[in-house]
PyMOL Python script that loads the backbone (N, CA, C, O; Angstrom):
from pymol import cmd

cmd.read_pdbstr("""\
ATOM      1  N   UNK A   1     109.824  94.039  77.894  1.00  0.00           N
ATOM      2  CA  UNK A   1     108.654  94.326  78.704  1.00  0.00           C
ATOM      3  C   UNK A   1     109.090  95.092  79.948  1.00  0.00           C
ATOM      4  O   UNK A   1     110.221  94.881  80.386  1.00  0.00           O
ATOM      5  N   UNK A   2     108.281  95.969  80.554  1.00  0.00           N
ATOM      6  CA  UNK A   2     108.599  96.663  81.327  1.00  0.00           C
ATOM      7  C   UNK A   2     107.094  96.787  82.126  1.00  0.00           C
ATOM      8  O   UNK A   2     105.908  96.797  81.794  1.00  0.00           O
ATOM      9  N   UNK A   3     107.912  96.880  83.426  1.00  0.00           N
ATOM     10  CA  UNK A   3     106.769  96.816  84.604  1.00  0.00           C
ATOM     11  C   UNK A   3     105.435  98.687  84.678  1.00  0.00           C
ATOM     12  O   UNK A   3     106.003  99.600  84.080  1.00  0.00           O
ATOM     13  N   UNK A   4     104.383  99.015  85.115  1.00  0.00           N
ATOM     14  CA  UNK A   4     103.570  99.411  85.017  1.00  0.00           C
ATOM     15  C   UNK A   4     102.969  99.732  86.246  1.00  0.00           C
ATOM     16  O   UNK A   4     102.510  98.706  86.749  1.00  0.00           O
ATOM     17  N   UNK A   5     102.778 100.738  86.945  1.00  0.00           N
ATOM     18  CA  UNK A   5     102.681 101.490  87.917  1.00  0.00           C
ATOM     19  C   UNK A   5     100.958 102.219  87.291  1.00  0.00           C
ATOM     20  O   UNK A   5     100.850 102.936  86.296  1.00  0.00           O
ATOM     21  N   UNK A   6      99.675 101.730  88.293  1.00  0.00           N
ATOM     22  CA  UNK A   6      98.764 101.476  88.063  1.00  0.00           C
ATOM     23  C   UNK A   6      98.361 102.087  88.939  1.00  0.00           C
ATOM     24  O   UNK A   6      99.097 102.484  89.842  1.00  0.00           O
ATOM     25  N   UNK A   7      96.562 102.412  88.873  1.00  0.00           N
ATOM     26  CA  UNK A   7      95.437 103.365  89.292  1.00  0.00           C
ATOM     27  C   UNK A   7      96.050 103.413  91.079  1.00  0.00           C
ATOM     28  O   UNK A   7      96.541 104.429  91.571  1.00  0.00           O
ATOM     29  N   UNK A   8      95.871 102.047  91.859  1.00  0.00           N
ATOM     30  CA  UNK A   8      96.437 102.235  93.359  1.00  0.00           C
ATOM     31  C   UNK A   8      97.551 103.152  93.862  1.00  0.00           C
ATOM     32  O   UNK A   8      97.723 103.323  95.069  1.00  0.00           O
ATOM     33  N   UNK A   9      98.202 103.660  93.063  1.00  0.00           N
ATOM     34  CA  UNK A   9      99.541 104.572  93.570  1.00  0.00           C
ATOM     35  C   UNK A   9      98.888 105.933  93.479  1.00  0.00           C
ATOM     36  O   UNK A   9      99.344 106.871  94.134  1.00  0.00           O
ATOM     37  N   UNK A  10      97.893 106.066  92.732  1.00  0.00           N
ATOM     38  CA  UNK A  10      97.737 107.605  92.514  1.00  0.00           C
ATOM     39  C   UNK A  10      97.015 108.341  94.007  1.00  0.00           C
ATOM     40  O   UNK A  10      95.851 108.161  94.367  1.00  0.00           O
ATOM     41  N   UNK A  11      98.076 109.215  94.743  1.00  0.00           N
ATOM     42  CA  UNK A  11      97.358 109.467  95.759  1.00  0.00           C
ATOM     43  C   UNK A  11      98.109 109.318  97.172  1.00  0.00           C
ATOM     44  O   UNK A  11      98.157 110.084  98.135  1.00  0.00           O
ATOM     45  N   UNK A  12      98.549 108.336  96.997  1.00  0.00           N
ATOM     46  CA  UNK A  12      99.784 107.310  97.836  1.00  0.00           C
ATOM     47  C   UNK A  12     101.068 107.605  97.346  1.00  0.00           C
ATOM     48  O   UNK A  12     101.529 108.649  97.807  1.00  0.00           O
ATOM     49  N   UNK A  13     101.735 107.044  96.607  1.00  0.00           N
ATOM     50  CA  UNK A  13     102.985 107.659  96.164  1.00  0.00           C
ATOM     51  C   UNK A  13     104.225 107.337  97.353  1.00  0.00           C
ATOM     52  O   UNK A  13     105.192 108.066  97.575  1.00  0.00           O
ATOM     53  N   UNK A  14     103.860 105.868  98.127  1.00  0.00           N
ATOM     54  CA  UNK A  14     104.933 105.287  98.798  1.00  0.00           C
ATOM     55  C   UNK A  14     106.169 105.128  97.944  1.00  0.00           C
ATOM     56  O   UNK A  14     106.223 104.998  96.721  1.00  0.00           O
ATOM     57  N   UNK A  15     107.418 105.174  99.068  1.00  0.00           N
ATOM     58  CA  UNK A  15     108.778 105.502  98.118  1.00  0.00           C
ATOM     59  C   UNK A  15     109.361 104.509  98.493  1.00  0.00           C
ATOM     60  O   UNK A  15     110.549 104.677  98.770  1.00  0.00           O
ATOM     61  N   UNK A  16     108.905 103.401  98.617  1.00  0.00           N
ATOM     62  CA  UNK A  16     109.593 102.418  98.794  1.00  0.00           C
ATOM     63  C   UNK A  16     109.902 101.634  97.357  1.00  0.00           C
ATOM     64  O   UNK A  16     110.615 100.631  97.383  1.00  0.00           O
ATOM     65  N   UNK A  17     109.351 102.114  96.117  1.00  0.00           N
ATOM     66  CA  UNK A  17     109.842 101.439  94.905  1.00  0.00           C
ATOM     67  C   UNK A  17     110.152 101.850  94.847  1.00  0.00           C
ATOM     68  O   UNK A  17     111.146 101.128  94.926  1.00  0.00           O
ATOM     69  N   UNK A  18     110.822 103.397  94.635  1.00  0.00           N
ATOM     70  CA  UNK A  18     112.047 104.586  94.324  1.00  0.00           C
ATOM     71  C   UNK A  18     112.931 104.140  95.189  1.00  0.00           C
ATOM     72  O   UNK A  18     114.035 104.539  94.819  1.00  0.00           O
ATOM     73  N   UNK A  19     112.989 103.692  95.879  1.00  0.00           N
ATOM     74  CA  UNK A  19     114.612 103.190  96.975  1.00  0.00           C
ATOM     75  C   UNK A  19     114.909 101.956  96.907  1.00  0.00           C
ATOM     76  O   UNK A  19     115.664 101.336  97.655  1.00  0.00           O
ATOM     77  N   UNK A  20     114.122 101.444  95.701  1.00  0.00           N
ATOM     78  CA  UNK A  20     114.751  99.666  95.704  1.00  0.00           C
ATOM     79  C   UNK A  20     115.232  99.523  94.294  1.00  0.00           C
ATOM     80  O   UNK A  20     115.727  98.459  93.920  1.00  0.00           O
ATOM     81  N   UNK A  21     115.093 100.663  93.412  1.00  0.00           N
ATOM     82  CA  UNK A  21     115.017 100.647  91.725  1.00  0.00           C
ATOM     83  C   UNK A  21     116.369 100.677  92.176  1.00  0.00           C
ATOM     84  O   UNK A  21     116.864 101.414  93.029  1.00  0.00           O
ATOM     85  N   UNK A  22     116.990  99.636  91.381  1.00  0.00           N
ATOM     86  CA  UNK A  22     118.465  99.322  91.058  1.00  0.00           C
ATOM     87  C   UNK A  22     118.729 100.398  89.862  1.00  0.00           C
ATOM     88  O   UNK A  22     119.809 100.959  89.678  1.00  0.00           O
ATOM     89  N   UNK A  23     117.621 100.576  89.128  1.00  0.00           N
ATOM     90  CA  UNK A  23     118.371 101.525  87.661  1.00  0.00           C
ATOM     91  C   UNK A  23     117.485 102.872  87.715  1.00  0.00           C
ATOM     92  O   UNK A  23     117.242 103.521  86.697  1.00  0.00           O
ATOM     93  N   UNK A  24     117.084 103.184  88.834  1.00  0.00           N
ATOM     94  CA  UNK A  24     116.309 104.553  88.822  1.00  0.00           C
ATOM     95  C   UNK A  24     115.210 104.870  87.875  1.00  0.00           C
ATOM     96  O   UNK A  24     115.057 105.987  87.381  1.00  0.00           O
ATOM     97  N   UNK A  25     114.651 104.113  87.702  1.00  0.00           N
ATOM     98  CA  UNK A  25     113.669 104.304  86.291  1.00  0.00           C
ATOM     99  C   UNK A  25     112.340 104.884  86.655  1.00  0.00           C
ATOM    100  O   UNK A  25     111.440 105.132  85.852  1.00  0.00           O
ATOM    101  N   UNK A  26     112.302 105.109  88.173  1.00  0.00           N
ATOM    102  CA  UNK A  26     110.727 105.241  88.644  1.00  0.00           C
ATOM    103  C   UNK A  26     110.713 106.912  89.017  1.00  0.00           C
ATOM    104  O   UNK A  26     111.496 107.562  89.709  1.00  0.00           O
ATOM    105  N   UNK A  27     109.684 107.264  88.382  1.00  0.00           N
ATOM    106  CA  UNK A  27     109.866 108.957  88.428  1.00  0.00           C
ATOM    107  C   UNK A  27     108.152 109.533  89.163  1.00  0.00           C
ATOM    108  O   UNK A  27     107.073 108.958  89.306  1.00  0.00           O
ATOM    109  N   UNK A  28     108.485 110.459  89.374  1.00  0.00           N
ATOM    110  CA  UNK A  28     107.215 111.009  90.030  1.00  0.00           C
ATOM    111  C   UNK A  28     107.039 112.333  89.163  1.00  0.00           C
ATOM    112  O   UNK A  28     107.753 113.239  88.735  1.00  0.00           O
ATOM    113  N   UNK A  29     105.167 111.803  89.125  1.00  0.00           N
ATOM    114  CA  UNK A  29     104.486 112.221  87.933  1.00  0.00           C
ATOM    115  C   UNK A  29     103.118 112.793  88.237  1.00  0.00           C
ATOM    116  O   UNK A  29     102.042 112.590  87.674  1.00  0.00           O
ATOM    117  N   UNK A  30     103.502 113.735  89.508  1.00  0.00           N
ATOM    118  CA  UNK A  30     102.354 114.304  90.098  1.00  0.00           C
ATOM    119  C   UNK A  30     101.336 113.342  91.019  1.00  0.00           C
ATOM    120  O   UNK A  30     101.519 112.982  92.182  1.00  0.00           O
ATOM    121  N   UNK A  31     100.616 113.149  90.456  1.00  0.00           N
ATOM    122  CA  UNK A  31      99.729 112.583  91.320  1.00  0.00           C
ATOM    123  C   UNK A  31     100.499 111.091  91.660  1.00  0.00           C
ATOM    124  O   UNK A  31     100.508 110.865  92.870  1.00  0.00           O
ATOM    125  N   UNK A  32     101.182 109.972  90.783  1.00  0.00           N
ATOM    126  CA  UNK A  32     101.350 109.530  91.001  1.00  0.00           C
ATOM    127  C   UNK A  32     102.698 109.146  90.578  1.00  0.00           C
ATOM    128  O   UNK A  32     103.215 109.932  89.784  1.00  0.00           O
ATOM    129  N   UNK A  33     103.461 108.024  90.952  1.00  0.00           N
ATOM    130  CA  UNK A  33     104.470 107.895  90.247  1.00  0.00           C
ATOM    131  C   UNK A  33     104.401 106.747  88.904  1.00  0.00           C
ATOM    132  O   UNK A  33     103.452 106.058  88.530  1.00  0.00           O
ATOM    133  N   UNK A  34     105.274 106.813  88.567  1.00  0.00           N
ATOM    134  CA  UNK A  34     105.510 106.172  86.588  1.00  0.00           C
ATOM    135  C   UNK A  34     106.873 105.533  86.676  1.00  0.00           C
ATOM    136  O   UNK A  34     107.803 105.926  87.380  1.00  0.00           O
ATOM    137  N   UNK A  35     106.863 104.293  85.707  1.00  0.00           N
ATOM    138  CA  UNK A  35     108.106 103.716  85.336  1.00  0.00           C
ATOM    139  C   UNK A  35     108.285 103.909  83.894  1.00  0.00           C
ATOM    140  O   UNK A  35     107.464 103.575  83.040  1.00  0.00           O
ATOM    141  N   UNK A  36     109.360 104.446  83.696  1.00  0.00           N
ATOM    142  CA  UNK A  36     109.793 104.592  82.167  1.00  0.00           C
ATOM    143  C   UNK A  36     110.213 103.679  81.436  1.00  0.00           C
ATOM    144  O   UNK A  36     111.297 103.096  81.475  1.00  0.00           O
ATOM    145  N   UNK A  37     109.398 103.555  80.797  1.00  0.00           N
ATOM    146  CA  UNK A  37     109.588 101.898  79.931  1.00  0.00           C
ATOM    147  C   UNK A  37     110.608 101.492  79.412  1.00  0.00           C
ATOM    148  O   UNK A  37     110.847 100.290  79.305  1.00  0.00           O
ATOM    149  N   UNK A  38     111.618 102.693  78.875  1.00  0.00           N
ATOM    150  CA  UNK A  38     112.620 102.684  78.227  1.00  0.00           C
ATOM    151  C   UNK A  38     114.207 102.139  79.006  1.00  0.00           C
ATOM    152  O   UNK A  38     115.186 101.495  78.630  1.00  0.00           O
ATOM    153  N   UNK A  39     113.842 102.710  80.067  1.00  0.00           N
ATOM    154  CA  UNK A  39     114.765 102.024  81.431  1.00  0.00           C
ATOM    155  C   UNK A  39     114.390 101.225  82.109  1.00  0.00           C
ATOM    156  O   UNK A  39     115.381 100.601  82.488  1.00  0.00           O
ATOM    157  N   UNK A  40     113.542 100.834  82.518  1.00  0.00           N
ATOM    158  CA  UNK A  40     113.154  99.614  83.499  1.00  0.00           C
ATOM    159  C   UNK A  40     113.736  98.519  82.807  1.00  0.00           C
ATOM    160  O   UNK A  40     113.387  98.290  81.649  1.00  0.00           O
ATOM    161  N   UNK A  41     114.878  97.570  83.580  1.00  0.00           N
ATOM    162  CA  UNK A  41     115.176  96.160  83.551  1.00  0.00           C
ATOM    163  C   UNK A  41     114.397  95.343  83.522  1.00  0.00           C
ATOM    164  O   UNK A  41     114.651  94.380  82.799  1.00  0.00           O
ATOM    165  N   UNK A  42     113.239  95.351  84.207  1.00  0.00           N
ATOM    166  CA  UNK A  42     112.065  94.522  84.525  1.00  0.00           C
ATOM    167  C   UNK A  42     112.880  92.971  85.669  1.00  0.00           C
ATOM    168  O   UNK A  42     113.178  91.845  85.271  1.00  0.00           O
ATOM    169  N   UNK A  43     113.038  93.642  87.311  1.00  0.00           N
ATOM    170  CA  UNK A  43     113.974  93.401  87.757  1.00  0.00           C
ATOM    171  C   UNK A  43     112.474  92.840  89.092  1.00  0.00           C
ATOM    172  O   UNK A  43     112.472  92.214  90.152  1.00  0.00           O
ATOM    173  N   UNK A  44     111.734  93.304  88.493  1.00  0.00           N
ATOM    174  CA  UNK A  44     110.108  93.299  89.964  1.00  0.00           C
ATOM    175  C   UNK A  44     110.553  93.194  90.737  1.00  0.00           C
ATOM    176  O   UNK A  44     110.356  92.219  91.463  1.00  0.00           O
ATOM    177  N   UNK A  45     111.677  94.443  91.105  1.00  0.00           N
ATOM    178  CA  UNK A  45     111.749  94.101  92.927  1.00  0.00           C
ATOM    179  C   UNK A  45     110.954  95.315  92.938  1.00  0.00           C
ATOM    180  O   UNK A  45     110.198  95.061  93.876  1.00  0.00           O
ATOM    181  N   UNK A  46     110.577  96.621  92.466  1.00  0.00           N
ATOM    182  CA  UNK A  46     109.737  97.262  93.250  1.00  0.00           C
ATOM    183  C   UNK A  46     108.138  96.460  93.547  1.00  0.00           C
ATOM    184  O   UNK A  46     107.488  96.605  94.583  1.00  0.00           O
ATOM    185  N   UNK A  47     107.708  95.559  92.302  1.00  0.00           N
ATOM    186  CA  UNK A  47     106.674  95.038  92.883  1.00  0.00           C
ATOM    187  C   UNK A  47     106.683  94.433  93.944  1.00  0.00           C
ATOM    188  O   UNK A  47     105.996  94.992  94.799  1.00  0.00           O
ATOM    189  N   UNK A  48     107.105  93.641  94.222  1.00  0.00           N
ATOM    190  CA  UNK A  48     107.557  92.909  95.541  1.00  0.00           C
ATOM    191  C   UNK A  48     107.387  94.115  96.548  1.00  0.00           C
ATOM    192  O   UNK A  48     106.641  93.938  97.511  1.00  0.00           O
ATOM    193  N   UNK A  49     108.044  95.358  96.389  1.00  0.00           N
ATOM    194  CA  UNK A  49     107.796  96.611  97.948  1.00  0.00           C
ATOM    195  C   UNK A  49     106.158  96.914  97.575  1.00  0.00           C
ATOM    196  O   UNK A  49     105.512  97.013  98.618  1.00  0.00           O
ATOM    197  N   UNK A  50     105.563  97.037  96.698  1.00  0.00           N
ATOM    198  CA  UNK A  50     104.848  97.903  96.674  1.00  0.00           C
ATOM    199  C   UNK A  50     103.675  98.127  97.457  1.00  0.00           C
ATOM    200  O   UNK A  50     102.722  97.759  96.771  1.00  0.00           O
ATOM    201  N   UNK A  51     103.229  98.613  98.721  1.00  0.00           N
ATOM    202  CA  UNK A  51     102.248  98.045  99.973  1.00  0.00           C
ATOM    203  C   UNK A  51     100.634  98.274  99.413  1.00  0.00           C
ATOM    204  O   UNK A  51      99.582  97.988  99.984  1.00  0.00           O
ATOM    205  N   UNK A  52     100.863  98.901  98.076  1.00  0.00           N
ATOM    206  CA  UNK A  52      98.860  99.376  97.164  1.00  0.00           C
ATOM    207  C   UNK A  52      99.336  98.323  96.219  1.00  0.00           C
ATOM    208  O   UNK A  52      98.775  98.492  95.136  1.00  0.00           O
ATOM    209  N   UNK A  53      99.812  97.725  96.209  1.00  0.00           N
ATOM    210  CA  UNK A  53      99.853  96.345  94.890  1.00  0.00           C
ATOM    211  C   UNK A  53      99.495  97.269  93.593  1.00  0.00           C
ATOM    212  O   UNK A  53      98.537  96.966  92.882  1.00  0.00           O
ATOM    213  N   UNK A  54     100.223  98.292  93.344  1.00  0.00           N
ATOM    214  CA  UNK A  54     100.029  99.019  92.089  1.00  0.00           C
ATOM    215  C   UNK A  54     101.174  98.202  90.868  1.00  0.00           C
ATOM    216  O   UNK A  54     101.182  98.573  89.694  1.00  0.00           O
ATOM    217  N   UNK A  55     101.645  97.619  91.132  1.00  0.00           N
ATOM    218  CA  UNK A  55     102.817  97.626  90.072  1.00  0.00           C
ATOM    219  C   UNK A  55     102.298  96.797  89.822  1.00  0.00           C
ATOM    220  O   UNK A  55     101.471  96.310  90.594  1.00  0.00           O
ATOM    221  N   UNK A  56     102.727  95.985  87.924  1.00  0.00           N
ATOM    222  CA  UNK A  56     102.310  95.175  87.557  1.00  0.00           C
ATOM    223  C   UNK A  56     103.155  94.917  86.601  1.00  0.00           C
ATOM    224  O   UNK A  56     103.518  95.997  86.133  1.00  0.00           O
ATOM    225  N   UNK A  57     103.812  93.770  85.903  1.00  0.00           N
ATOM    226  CA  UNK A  57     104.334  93.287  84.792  1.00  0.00           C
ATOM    227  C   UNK A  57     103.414  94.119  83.472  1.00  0.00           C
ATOM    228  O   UNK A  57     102.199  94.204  83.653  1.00  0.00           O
ATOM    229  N   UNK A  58     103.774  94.486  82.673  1.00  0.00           N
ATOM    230  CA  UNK A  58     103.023  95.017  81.550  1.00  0.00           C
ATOM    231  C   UNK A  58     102.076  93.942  81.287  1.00  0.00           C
ATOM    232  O   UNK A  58     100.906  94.244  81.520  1.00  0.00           O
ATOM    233  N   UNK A  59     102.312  92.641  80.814  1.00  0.00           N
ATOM    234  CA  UNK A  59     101.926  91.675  80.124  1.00  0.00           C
ATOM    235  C   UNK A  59     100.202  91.246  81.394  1.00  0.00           C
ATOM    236  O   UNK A  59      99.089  90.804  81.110  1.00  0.00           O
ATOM    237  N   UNK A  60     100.812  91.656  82.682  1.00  0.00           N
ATOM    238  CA  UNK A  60      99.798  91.143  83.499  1.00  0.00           C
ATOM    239  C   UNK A  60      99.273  91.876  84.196  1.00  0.00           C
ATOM    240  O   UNK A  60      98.855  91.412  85.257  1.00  0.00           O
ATOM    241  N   UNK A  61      99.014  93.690  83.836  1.00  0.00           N
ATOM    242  CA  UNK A  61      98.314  94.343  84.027  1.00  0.00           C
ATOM    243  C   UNK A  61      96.968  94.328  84.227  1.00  0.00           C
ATOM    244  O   UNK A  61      96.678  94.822  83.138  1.00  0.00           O
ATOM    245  N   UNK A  62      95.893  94.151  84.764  1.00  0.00           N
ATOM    246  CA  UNK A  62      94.429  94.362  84.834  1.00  0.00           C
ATOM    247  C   UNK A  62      94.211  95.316  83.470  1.00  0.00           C
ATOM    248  O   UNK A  62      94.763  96.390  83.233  1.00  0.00           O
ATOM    249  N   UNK A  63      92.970  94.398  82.422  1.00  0.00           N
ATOM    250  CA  UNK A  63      92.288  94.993  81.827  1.00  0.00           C
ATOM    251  C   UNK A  63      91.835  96.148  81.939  1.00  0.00           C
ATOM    252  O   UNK A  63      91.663  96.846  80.940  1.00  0.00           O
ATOM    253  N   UNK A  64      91.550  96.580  83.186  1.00  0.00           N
ATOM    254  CA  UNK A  64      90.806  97.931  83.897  1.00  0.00           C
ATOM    255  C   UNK A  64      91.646  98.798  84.255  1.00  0.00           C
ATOM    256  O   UNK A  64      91.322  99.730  84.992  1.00  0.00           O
ATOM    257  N   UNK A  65      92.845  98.636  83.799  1.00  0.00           N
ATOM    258  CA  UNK A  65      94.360  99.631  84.194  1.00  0.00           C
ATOM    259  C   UNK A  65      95.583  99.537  82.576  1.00  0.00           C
ATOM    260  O   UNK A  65      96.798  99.721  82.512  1.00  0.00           O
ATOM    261  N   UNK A  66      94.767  99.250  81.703  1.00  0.00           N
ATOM    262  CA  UNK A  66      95.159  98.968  80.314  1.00  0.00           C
ATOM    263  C   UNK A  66      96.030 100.807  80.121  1.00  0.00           C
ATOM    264  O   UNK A  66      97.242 100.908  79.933  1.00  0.00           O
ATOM    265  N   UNK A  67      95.543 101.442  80.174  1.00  0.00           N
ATOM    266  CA  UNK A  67      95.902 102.880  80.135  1.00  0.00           C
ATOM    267  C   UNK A  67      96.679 103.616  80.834  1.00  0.00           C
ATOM    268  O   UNK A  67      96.833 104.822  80.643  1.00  0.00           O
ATOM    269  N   UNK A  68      97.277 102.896  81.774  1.00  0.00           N
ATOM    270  CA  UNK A  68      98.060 102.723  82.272  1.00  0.00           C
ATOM    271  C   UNK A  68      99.840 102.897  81.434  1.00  0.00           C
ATOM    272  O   UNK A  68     100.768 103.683  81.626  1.00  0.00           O
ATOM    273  N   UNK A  69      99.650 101.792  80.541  1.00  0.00           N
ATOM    274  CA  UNK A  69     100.624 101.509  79.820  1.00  0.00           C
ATOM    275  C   UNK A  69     100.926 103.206  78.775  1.00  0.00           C
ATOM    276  O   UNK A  69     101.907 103.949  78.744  1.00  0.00           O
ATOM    277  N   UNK A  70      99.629 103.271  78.075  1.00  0.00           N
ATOM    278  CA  UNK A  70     100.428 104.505  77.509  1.00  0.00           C
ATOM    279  C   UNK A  70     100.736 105.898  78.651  1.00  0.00           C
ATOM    280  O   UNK A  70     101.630 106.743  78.706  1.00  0.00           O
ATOM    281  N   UNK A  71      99.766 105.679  79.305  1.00  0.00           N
ATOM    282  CA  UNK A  71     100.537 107.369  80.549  1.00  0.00           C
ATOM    283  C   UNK A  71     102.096 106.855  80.663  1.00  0.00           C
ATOM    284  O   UNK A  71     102.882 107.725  80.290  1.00  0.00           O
ATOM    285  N   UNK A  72     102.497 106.062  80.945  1.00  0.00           N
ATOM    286  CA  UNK A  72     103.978 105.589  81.053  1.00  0.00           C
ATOM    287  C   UNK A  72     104.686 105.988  79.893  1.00  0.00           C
ATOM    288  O   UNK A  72     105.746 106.614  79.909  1.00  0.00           O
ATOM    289  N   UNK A  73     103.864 105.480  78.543  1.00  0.00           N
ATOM    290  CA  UNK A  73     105.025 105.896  77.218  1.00  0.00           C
ATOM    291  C   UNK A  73     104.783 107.158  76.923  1.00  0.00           C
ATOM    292  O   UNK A  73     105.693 107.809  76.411  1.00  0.00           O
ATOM    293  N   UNK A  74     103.773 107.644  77.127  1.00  0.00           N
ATOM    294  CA  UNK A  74     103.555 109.075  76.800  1.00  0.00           C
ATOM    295  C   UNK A  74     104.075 110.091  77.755  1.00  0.00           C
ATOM    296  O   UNK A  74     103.947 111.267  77.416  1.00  0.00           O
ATOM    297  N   UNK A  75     104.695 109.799  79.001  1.00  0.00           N
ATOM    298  CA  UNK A  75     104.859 111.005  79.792  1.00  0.00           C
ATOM    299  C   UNK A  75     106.510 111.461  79.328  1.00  0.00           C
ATOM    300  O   UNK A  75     107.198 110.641  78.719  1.00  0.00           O
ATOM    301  N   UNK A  76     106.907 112.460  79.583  1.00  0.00           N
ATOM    302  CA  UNK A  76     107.950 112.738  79.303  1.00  0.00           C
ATOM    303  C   UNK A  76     108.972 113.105  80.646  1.00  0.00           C
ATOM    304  O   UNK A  76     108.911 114.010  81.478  1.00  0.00           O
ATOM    305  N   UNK A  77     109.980 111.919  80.448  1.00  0.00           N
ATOM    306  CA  UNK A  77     110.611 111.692  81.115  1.00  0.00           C
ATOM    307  C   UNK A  77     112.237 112.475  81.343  1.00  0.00           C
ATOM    308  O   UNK A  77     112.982 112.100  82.248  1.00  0.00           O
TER     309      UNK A  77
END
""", "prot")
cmd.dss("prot")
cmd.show_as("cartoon", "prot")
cmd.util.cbc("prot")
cmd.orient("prot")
């Protein structure tokens, strides 16, 4: 499982989860930034920074940010 970078970042794009990612997995994706599922440890220390409460455990994502999950697998990283 891998963490999920949700509707609140788009716009904002604070870099305080890019400077705490122990494995660099968090990329910027225009409007907003993205975690690549394929690298993320699932380590939630960027959730813990995140000051728009965008990040989310996959598993405990908001229903209303479900789509979320594929912009992450689908972007190309």
């Amino acid at each position: 499982m891998a963490h999920v970078i949700a509707e609140p970042c788009i716009g904002v794009k604070d870099k305080a989860c890019l400077e705490d990612c122990p494995v660099d997995c968090i990329y910027d994706a225009g409007d907003q930034y993205l975690i690549n599922p394929d690298e993320c440890i699932d380590c939630g220390s960027c959730a813990s920074l995140c000051p728009t409460n965008a990040i989310f455990p996959e598993d405990d994502l908001p229903e209303k940010w479900k789509s979320f999950i594929e912009k992450a697998k689908n972007h190309k990283f």
